[in-house]
PAVOPA-115044 format. One record per residue (C-alpha): z, y, x; residue number from 1. Coordinates in steps of 0.1 Angstrom, whole numbers, plus 5000, padded with zeros to 4 digits. Layout:
BEGIN
@w->Z	v->Y	u->X	num->NUM
...
END
This chain:
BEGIN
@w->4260	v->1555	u->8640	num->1
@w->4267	v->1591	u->8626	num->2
@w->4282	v->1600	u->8654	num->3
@w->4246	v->1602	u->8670	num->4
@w->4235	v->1626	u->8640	num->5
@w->4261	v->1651	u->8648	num->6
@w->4244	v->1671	u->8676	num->7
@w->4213	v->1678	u->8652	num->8
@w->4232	v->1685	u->8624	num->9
@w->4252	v->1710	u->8644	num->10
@w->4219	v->1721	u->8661	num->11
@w->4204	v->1730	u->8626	num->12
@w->4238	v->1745	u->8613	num->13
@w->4237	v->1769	u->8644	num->14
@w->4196	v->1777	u->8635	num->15
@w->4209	v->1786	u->8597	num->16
@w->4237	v->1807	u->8611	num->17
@w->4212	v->1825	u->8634	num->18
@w->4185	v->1828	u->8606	num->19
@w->4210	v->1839	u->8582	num->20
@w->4232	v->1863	u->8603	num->21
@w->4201	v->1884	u->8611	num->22
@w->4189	v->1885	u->8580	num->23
@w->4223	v->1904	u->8566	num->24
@w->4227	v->1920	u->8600	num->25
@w->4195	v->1937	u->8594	num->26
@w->4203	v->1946	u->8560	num->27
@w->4237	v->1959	u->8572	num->28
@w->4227	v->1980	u->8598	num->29
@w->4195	v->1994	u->8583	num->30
@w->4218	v->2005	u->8548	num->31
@w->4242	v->2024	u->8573	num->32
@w->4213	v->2039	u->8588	num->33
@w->4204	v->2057	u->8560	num->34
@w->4236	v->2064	u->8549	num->35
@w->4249	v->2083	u->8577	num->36
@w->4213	v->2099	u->8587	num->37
@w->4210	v->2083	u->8619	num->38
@w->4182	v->2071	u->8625	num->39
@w->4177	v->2032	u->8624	num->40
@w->4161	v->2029	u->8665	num->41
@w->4199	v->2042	u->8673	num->42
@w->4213	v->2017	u->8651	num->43
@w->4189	v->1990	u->8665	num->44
@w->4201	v->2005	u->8702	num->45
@w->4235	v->2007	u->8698	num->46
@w->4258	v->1991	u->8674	num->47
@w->4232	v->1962	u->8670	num->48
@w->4219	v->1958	u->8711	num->49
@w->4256	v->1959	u->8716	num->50
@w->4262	v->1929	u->8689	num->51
@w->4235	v->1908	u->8702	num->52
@w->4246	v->1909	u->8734	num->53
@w->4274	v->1900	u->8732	num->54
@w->4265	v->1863	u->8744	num->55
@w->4252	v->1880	u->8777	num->56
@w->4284	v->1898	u->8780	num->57
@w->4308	v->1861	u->8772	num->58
@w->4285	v->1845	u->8798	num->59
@w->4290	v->1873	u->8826	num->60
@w->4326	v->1875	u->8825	num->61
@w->4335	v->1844	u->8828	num->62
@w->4312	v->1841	u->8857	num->63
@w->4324	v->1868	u->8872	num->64
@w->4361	v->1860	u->8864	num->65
@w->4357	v->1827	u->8880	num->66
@w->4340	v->1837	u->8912	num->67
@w->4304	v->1830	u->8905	num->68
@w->4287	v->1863	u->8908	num->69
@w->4253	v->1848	u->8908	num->70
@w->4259	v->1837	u->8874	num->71
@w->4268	v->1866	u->8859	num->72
@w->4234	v->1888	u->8876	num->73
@w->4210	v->1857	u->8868	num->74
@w->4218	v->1856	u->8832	num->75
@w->4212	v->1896	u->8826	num->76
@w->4178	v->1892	u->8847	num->77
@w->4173	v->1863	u->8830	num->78
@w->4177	v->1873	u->8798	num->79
@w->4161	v->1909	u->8803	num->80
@w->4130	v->1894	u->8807	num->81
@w->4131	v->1873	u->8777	num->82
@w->4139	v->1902	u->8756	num->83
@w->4111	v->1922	u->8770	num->84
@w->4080	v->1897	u->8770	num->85
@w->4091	v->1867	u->8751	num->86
@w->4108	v->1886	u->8718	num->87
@w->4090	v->1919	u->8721	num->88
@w->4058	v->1904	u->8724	num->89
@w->4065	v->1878	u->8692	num->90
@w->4078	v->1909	u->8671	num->91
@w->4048	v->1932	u->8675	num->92
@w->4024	v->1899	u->8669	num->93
@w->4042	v->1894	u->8638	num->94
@w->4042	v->1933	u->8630	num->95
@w->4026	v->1959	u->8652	num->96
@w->4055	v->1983	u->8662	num->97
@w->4058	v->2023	u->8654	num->98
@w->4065	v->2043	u->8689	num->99
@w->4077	v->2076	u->8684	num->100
@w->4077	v->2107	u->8702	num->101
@w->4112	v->2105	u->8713	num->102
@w->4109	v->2062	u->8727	num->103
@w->4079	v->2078	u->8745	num->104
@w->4097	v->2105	u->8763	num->105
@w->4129	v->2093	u->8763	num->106
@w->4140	v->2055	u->8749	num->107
@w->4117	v->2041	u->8772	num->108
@w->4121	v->2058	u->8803	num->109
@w->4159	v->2056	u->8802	num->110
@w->4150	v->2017	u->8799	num->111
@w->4131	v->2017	u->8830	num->112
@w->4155	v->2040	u->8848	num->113
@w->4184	v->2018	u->8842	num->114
@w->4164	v->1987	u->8851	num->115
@w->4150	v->2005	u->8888	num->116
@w->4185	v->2015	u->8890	num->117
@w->4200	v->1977	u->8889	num->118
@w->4167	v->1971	u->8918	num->119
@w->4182	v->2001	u->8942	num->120
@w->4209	v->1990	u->8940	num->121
@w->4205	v->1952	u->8943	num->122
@w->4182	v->1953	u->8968	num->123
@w->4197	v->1980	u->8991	num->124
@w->4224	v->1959	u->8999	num->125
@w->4222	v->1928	u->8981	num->126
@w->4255	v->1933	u->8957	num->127
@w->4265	v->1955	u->8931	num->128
@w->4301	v->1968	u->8942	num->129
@w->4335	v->1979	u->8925	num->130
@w->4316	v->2012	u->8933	num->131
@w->4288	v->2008	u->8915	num->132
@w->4300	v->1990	u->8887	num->133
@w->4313	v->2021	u->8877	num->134
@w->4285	v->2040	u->8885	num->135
@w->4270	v->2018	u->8861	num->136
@w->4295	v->2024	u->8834	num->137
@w->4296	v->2063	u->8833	num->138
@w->4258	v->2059	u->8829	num->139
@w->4264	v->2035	u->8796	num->140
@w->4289	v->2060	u->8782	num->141
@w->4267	v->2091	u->8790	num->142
@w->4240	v->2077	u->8773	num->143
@w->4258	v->2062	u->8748	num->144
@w->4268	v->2101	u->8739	num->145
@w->4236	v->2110	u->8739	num->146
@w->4219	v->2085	u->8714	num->147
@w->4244	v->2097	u->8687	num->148
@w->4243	v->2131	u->8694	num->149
@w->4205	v->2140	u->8694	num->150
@w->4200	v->2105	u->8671	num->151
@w->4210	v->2123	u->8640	num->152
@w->4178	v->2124	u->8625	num->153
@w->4159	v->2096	u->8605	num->154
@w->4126	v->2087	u->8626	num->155
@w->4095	v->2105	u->8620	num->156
@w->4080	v->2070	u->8611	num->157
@w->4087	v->2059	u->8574	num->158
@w->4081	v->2024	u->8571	num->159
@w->4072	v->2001	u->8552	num->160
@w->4098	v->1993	u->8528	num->161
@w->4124	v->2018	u->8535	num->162
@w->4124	v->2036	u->8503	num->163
@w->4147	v->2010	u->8493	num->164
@w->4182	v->2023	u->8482	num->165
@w->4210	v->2016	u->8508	num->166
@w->4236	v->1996	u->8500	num->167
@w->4276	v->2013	u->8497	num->168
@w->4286	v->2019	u->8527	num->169
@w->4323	v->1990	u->8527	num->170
@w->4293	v->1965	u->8518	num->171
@w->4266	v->1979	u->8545	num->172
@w->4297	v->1971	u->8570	num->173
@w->4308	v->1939	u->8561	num->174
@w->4272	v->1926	u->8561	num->175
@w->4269	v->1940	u->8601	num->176
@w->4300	v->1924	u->8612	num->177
@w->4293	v->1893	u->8593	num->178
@w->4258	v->1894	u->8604	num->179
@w->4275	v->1899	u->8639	num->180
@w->4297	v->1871	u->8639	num->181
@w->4273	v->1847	u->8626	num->182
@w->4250	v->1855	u->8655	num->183
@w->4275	v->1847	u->8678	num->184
@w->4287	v->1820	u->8665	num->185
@w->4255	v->1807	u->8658	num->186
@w->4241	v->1814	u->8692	num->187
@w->4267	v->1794	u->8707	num->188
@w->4267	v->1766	u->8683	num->189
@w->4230	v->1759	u->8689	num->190
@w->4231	v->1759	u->8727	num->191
@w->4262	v->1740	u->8731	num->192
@w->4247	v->1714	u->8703	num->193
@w->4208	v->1716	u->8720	num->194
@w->4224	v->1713	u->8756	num->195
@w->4246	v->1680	u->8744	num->196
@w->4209	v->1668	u->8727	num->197
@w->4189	v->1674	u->8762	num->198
@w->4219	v->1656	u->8784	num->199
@w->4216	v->1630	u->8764	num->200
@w->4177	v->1628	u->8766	num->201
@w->4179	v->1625	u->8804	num->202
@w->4170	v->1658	u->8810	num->203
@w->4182	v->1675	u->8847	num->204
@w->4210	v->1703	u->8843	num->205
@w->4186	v->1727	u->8863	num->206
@w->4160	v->1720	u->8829	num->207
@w->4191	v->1733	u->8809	num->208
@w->4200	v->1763	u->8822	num->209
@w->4163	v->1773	u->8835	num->210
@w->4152	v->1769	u->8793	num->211
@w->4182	v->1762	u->8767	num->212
@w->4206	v->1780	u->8780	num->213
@w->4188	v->1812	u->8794	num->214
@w->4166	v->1816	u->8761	num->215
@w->4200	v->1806	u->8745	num->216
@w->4220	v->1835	u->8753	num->217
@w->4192	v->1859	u->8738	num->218
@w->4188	v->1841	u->8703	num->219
@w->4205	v->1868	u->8685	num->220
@w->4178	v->1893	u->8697	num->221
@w->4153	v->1870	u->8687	num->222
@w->4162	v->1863	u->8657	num->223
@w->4173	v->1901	u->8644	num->224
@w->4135	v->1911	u->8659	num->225
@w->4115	v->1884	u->8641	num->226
@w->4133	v->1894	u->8605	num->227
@w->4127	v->1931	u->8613	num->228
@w->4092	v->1928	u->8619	num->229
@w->4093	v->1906	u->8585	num->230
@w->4109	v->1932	u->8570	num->231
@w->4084	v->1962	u->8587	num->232
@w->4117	v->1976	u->8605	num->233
@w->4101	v->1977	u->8639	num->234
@w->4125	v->2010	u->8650	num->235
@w->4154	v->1986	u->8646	num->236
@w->4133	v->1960	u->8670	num->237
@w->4126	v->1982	u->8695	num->238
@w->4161	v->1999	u->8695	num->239
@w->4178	v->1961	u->8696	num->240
@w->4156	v->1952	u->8725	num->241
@w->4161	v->1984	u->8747	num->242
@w->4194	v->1990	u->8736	num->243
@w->4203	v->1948	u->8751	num->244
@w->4187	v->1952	u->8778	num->245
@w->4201	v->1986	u->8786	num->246
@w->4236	v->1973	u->8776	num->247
@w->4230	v->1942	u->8798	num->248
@w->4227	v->1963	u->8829	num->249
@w->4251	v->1988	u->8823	num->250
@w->4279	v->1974	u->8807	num->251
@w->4280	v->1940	u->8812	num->252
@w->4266	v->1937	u->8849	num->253
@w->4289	v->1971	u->8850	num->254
@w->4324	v->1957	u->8835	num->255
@w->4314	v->1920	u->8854	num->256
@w->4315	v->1940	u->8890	num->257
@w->4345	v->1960	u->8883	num->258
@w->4359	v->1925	u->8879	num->259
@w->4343	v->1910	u->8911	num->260
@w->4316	v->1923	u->8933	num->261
@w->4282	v->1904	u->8927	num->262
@w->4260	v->1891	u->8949	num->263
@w->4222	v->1887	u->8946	num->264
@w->4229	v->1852	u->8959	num->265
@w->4202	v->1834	u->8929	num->266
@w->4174	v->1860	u->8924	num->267
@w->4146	v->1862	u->8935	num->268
@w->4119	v->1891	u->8949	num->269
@w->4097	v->1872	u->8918	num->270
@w->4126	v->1872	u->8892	num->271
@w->4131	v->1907	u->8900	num->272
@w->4095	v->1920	u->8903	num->273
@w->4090	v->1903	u->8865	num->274
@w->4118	v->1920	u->8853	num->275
@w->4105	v->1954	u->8861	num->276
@w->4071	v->1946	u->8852	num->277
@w->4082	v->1936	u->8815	num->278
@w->4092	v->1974	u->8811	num->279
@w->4069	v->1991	u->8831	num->280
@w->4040	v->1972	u->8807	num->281
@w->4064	v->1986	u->8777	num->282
@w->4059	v->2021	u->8794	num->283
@w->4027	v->2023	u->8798	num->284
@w->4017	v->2009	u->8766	num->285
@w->4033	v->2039	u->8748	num->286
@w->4010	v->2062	u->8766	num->287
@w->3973	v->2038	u->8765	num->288
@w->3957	v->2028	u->8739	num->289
@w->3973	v->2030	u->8703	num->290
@w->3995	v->2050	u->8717	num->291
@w->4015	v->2051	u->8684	num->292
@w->4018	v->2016	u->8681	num->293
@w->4030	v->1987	u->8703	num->294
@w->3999	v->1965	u->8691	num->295
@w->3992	v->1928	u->8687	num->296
@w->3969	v->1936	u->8725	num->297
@w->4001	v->1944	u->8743	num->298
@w->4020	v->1918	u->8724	num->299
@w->3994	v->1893	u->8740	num->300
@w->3998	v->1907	u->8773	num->301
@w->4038	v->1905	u->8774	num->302
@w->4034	v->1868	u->8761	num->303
@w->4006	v->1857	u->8784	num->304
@w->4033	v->1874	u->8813	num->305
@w->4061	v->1854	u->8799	num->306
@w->4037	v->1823	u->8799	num->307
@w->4031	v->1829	u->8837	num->308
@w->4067	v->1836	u->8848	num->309
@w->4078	v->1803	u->8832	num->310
@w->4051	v->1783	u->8844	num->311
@w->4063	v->1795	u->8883	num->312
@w->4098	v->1787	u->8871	num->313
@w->4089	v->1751	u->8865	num->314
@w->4065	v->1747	u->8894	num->315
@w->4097	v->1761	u->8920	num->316
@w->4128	v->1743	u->8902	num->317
END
């Protein structure tokens, strides 16, 4: 009889472990912000986008290690979209979020660059090759290099908040990895524990990886954007989103074809037309209307996008 209460009790473990891990994660990340001068979008971009990704990056090597290329593309599409519309647009409902001068001219525009790169190159010839892959991974360390170097700066936006004295710099650490690790951990725990749940409802395996487990994998981004916006850190939002999805393209799609070529065997013209959509409406919403601010409007628009794309997801399974 208890055995059949194990799955929820595991499912609600892996929610705390989410909640809780970004919680200290943002904590973490925002104190070593402020202690090193850097500002807390490069943060946000880089040591936390490459944190919260890590599920995406478990997920495309070992489809890419075991042959099945389409696995390893479909989940960063997949996910890259969520990011965009589903957590973007909850974050800046929640809290309307600061653009700066520098995500104008050059955060965001990398973002789409990288994202009509993965296009060219997908669509040209259907694969991303050994080639490529390493195209792709001189691009991440390049710009990498160039978020720390001309990131040294706290953000011309002071918000809400941050006056707040940082914490030492051995604890500011501890609570990022930790924050990190329960993520992770977390992440995985819920899916595995939500997927063993819907099996035993009946539900098709398609269902599964179409909701649980592509929504699964980007958890950690949700969950570190929704306590930001709580905690009016919407630089350290913005950087986590465009920092994932930059790292999903470059360094995981990147390290997963060095390993194997992939193939654009699952995707669709539709998967891929959503995808760039999701960060062309982030572009252009930094240069229309508030342009200082992603606002609750353009939240509604990336929702009512993400509303559309699942809705023909479910209509074509």
């Amino acid at each position: 009889m208890m055995e059949a209460f194990i799955p929820y009790l595991l499912l609600l473990a892996g929610l705390a472990l989410i909640v809780g891990g970004a919680d200290i994660l943002v904590d973490g990340s925002s104190s070593i912000a402020r202690r090193a001068g850097i500002s807390e979008f490069v943060i946000g971009l880089t040591i936390v986008g490459f944190g919260t990704s890590c599920p995406e990056l478990v997920v495309s090597l070992n489809g890419a290690i075991k042959g099945l290329a389409d696995i390893s593309v479909g989940n960063v599409v997949g996910s890259n979209i969520f990011n965009t519309l589903l957590i973007l647009g909850v974050t800046a409902l929640i809290a309307p979020i600061p653009i700066t001068e520098s995500n104008r001219r050059t955060d965001i525009p990398v973002c789409l660059f990288v994202t009509l790169l993965l296009l060219f190159f997908g669509l040209y010839n259907a694969d991303i090759s050994r080639l490529e892959g390493i195209i792709f991974l001189c691009v991440f360390t390049a710009y990498i290099y160039f978020c720390f170097k001309t990131g040294k700066s706290i953000e011309e936006t002071e918000e809400e908040g941050e006056a707040a004295k940082p914490k030492p710099v051995w604890l500011a650490i501890i609570l990022t990895v930790a924050g990190l690790a329960a993520l992770v951990f977390g992440g995985k725990l819920f899916v595995d524990a939500a997927t063993t749940l819907a099996r035993s409802w009946g539900v098709s395996d398609k269902f599964i990886a179409v909701t649980l487990l592509a929504g699964g994998t980007s958890l950690p981004e949700l969950a570190t954007c929704v306590v930001a916006a709580f905690k009016h850190k919407g630089q350290l939002a913005l950087g986590n989103i465009l920092g994932s999805n930059v790292f999903n393209i470059l360094l995981i799609l990147g390290t997963s074809a060095v390993v194997t070529p992939l193939r654009f065997v699952s995707i669709s013209a539709v998967d891929l037309a959503v995808m760039l959509a999701a960060v062309l409406l982030v572009f252009t919403s930094s240069y229309t209307g508030k342009r200082d601010l992603l606002d609750r409007f353009d939240a509604s628009l990336l929702l009512l996008v993400e509303v559309g794309y699942l809705a023909w997801l479910f209509i074509t399974l």
